[in-house]
N, C-alpha and C positions, 0 to 999 in steps of 0.2 A: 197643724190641726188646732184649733181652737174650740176649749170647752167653757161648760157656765159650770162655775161651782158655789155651790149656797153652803157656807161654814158656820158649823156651829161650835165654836171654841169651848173651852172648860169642860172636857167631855170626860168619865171615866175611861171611856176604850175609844183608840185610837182605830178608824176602818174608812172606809170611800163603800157609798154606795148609790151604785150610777143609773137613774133614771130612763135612761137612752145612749147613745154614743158620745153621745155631745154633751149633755148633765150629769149633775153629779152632786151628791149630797158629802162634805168632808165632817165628819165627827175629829175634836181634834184635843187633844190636853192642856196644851197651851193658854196661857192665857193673851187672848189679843192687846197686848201693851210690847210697845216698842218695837213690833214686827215680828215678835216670836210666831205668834200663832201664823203668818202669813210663811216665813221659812221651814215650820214645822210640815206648812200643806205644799211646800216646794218638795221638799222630801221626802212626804208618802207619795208624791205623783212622780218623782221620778225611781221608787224602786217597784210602784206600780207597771209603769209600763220600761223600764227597763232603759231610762236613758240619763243621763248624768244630772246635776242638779241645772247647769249655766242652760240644756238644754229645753228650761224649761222659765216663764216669762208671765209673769204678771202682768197682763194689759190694764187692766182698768178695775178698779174696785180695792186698790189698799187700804181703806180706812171702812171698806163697807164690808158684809157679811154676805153680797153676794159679787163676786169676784169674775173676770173672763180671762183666763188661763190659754197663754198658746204655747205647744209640744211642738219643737224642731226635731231633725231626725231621727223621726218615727220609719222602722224598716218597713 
């Protein structure tokens, strides 16, 4: 499954709040330097939906703030 996620880094509170199935707004602490903030939203989204971190894949948008995230086995 492939979602759109629009991140907005340097957040006080860390949450996902999802627009539709597909979108998804990431509030995040991190500051985006050196891939933290990009690892940080690997990690709320995989104990979001409950699957490991490898299963979970950055397509397109690592240097941007809105990002296309694909989720491999999803039950």
């Amino acid at each position: 499954m492939k979602i759109s996620v629009k991140v907005k880094a340097n957040q006080k509170t860390q949450s996902l709040e999802f627009q539709s199935e597909t979108e998804c707004i990431a509030k995040l602490k991190s500051l985006p330097i050196k891939g933290k903030a990009n690892q940080e939203l690997v990690g709320l989204l995989s104990k979001y939906y409950g699957v490991t971190k490898k299963d979970i894949e950055i397509v397109s948008g690592h240097v941007s703030n809105i990002k296309i995230v694909e989720i491999s086995n999803l039950d």
